[in-house]
N, C-alpha and C positions, 0 to 999 in steps of 0.2 A: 449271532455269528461272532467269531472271535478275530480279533483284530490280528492283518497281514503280521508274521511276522521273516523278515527278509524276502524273501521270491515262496514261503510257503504259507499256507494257509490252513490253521484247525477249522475244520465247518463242523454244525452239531450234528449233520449224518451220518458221517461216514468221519468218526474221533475214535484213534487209539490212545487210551491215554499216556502212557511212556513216550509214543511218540510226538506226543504234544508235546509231554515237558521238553525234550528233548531238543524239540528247535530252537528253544532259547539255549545259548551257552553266555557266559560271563565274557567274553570277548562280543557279544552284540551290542551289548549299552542299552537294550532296551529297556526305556525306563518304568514303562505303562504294561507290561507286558502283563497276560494272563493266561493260567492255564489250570485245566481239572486236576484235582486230587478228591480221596477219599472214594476212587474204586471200588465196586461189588466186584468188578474185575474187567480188565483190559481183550476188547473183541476186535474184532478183524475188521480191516475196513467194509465199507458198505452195511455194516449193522451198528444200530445206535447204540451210544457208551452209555451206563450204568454209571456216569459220573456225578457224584452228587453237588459237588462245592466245585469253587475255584480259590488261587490263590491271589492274592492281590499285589502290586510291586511293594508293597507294605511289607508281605510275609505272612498277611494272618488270612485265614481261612473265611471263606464268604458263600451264604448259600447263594447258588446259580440268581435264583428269583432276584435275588436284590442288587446285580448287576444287568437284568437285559433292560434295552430301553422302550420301557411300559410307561409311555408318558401321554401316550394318544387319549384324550377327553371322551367323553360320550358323544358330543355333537362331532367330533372329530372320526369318531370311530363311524359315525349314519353318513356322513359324506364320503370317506371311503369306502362304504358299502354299498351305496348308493352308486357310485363312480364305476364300482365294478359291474353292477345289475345294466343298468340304464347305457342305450349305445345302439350298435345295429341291429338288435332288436324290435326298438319302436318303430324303424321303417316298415316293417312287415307286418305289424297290427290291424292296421285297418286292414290292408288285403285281408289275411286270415276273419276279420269280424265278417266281411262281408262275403269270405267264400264260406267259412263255418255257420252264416247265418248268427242272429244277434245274439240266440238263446248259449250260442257257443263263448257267450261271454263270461257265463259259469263258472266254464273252464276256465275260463283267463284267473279269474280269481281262485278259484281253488287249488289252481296249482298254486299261485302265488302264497297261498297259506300252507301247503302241503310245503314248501320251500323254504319258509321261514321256518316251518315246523324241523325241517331234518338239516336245517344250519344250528337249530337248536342242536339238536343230537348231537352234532359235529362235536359244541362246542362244549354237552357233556363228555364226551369222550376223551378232548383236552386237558379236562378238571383230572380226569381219574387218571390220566397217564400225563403229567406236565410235564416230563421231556418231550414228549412231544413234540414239533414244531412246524408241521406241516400235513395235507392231506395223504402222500404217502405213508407217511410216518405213523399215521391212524392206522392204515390197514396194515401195515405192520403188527402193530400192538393186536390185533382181531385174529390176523388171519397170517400172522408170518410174512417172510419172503416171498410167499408168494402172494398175498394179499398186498404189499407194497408195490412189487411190480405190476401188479393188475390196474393197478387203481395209477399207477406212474404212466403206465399204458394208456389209459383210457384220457389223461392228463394232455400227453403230449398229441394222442388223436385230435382233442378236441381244439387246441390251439393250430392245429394244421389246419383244419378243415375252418375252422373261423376265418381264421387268414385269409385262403380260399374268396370265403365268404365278403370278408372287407375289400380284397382286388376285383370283385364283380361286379361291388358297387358303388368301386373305384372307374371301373370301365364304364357302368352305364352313366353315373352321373357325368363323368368329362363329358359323357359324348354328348351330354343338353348343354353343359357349361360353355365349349365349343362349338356350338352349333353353327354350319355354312363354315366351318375352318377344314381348310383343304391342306392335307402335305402329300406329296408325290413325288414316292422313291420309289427307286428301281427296286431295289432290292433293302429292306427284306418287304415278300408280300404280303403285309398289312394294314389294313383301315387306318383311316387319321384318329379315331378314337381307341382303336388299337397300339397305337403309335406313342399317344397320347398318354394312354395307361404305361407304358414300356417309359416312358422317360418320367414318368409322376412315381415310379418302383423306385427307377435308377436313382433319384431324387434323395428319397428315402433309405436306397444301401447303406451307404456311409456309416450314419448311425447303428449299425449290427455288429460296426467295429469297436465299438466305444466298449471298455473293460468296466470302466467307472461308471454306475449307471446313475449315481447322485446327478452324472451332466445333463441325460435326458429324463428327470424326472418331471422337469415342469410339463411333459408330455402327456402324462398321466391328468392334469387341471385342464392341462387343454383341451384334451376327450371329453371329459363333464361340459364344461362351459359350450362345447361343439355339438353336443345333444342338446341339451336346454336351450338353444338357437333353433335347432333343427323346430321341437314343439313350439316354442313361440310361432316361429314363421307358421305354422298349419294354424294355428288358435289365430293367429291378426287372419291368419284368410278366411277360416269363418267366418269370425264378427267383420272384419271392415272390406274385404275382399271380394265382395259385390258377387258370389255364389248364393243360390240357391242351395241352403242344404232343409232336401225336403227329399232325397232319394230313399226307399222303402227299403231295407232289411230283410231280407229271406228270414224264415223263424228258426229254420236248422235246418242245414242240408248235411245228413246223419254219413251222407259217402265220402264227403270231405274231413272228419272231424281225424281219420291215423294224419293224413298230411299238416292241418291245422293244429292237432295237439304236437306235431314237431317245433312248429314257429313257437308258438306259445313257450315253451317248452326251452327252449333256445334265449327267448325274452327274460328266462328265472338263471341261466348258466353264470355262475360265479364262484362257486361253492369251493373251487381250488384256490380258492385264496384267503376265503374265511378262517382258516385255523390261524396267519398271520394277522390279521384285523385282531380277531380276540388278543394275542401275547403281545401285540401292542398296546392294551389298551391297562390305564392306572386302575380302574376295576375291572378285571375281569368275569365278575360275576353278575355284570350289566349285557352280559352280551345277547341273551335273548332279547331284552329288553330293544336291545339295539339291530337286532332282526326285526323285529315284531314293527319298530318305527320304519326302518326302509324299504322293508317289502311290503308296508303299506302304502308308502308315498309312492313306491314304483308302478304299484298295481293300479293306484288310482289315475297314475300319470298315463301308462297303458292304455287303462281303459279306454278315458279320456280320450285319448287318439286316436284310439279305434273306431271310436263311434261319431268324431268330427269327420274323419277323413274319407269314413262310409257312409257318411249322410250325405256329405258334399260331392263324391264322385259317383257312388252305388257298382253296379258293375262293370265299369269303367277304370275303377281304384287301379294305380299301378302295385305292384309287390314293393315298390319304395314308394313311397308317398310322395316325395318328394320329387318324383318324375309325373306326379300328375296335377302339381300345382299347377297354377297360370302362368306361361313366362314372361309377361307384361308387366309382373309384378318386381318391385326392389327386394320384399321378402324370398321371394324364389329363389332369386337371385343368392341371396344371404343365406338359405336352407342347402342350395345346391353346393355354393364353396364350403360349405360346414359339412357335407356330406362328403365333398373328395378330400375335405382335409382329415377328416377321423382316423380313416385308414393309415394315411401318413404318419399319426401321432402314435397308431397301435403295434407297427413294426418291430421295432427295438423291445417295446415293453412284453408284447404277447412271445418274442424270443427269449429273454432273457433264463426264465425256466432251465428250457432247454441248455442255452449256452453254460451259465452255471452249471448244470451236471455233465457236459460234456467235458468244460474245464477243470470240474475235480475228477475224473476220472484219466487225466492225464498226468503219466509221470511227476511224483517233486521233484526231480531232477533236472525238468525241461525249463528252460529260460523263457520269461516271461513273456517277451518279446513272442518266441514261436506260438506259446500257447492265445497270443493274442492271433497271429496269423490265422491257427488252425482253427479257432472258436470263429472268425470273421470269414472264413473263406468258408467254411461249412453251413454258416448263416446264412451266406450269399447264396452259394448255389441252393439252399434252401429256398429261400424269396425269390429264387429265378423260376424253380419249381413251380413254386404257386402260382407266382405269374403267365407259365403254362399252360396247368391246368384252367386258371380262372378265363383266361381267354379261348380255351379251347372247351369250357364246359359252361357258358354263360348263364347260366340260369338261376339267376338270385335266389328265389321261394324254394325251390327246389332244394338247391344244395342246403340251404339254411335248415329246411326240413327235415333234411337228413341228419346233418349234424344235431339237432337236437333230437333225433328220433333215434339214432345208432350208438349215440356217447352221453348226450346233456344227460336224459335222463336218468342214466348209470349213476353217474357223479353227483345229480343234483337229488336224484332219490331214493336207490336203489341200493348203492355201497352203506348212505351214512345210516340207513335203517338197516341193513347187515352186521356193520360197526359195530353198532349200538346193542344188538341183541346180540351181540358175539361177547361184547367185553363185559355186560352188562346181564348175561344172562342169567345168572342165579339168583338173581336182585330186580325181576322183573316181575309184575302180579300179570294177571292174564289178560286185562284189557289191553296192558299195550303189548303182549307178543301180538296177541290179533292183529293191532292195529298196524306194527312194524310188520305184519306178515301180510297184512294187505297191501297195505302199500307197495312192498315189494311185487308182487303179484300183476297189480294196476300199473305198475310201473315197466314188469317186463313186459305186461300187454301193447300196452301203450308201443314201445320200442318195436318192439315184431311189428305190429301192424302199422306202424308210421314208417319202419324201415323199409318196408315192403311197398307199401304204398309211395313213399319218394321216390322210391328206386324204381317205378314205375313208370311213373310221369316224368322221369329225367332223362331215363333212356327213350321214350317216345319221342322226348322232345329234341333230343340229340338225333333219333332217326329221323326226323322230319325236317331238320337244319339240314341234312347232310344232300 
């Protein structure tokens, strides 16, 4: 990105470049200032510039590359990648091992490899177009305009319905965290764990206002560290937690596997953020390398969970794990506030996307002040949306299902193996069109029959709430 300059901002997606130079005039004093030259030619907003160099407040000319800040290490780059994978995902592991039966733990792995594999892709398709700079911006390069908005679409789907996701298990754990807590109001009529959820949001608003998002980034550490709490507390209840884990495994129950390959499926979604992991990183040509190590350690951590939390409950497992601990325990305790707090820390961050593009796509003319208004008040009523729906559509497994079955696996299989054979096709030998054209295939299956089958089981389950 290029540094504010007065109330305007060049971003690398949408850069005219005259009108970059342009913001700077000799009456700004800007002394750092920087801007493209060296045009193939000057495009309209909303399509990427052809700018090759920039210039420096020096005068001399600099390729892009050896200004952006590529300083992120390897071990740096598997913690942020890791940070992105790992999350409200693990809560539904075990459910899924033990509704998929154990053999469905395959699946768990082979997607995980199948995931790794097409963040590879991603991050070949980065190499060959390195203006690049985000998962739009790939299907751009592939598939045009309208492969950018497709794949933007599918983007901000899936940050909705996450959300969704994180307020639901936002509501069910308050309501163990406060358990025997009574409030009683006239109006509005809603449950104390209702209530509960409705002021842990409001809690939370504030932060959608924030322009600068360097202030909530320690939020981002937070989420990691509030997962690896969550798995501790399940691992001390096996070993020291005085369970029985000797509950038997079904071997594959083949009618559950469209709903269970959704969670699964949901547990690998990250994939719109990996093109910035890679352009942060001093080698960029470690990035497989650096898939390959955290979609393993995810997959094992996964697993892992899966098969503690279904040995120790069997069909009794709740769809969060963490609702079916023991509540006598201090760990529980410490799994449950790690689980209302996640969502808390995911707000700001999982908007922010969105807000940025909503705030370049308004006027340079408007004062910054307004554009803070109208990117915060559209947040808001955003969050209040989800808020909602998540209390009007309860149903953790379900919705999670869905979203990994109607968008995850777009984004996390389907697009980068399109990408890849789009950009890449005259340079490709025949094993891997097969192999990208299978996958595509397995992947739109997968989607159709996970989608169908969530949307199943949720409207049931909606009819028989009501």
């Amino acid at each position: 990105m290029f540094k504010s300059l007065g109330n305007s901002t060049c971003t690398d997606s949408a850069c005219c470049c005259l009108r970059c130079r342009s913001q700077v005039g000799a009456e700004d004093q800007v002394v750092d200032a920087q801007w493209r030259i060296g045009c193939d030619g000057c495009l309209e907003a909303n399509k990427t510039c052809t700018c090759n160099n920039i210039v420096g407040s020096d005068g001399t000319a600099k390729d892009l590359k050896d200004v952006q800040k590529a300083n992120s290490s390897f071990l740096h780059a598997v913690v942020n990648m890791i940070g992105m994978l790992i999350g409200l995902g693990q809560l539904s592991t075990p459910y899924a091992l033990e509704t998929g039966g154990w053999a469905s733990a395959f699946l768990l792995v082979g997607l995980g490899i199948v995931c790794a594999y097409s963040s590879h892709l991603l991050g070949k398709c980065l190499n060959y177009y390195p203006k690049s700079k985000n998962y739009p911006d790939i299907g751009y390069q592939a598939f045009g305009r309208q492969g950018k908005i497709i794949a933007a679409t599918f983007i901000y789907m899936e940050i909705f319905m996450a959300l969704v996701s994180y307020t639901i298990s936002l509501h069910d754990n308050l309501n163990i965290v406060f358990l025997g807590t009574k409030i009683n109001l006239a109006w509005p009529n809603l449950s104390t764990s209702q209530l509960l959820t409705v002021i842990a949001v409001l809690v939370a608003l504030p932060s959608l206002w924030l322009r600068d998002l360097s202030s909530i980034s320690f939020l981002s550490t937070a989420g990691i560290l509030m997962s690896l709490l969550i798995f501790l507390s399940v691992a001390w209840t096996a070993v020291f937690g005085g369970i029985k884990v000797n509950h038997t495994i079904p071997v594959l129950q083949i009618r559950n596997m469209p709903t269970v390959s959704g969670l699964y499926m949901f547990s690998f979604a990250g994939h719109i953020v990996f093109p910035n992991i890679q352009a942060g990183m001093k080698d960029p040509t470690k990035f497989t390398k650096v898939s390959i190590v955290s979609f393993t350690l995810v997959t094992v951590l996964y697993t892992s969970l899966a098969f503690m939390g279904a040995k120790m409950f069997g069909p009794h497992v709740n769809a969060q794990i963490t609702l079916s601990l023991p509540r006598n325990l201090i760990v529980t305790h410490i799994a449950l506030w790690a689980t209302v707090l996640t969502p808390m820390t995911k707000y700001a961050l999982e908007f922010a996307p969105f807000a940025m593009q909503l705030e370049h796509c308004l006027p340079d003319s408007m004062k910054s002040r307004t554009k803070m208004i109208i990117r915060g008040g559209v947040g808001s009523f955003l969050l209040l949306l989800i808020l909602a729906l998540a209390l009007s559509v309860p149903y953790f497994a379900y919705v999670l299902s869905l979203t990994g079955s109607l968008v995850s696996v777009g984004i996390c299989i389907i697009f980068p193996c399109a990408f890849y054979m789009k950009i890449f096709w005259g340079q490709l030998s025949k094993p891997a069109l097969i192999l990208n054209s299978l996958l595509i295939a397995i992947g739109f299956l997968m989607g159709v029959y996970g989608t169908i089958s969530s949307m199943n089981y949720l409207i049931g389950s909606m009819q028989r709430g009501l």
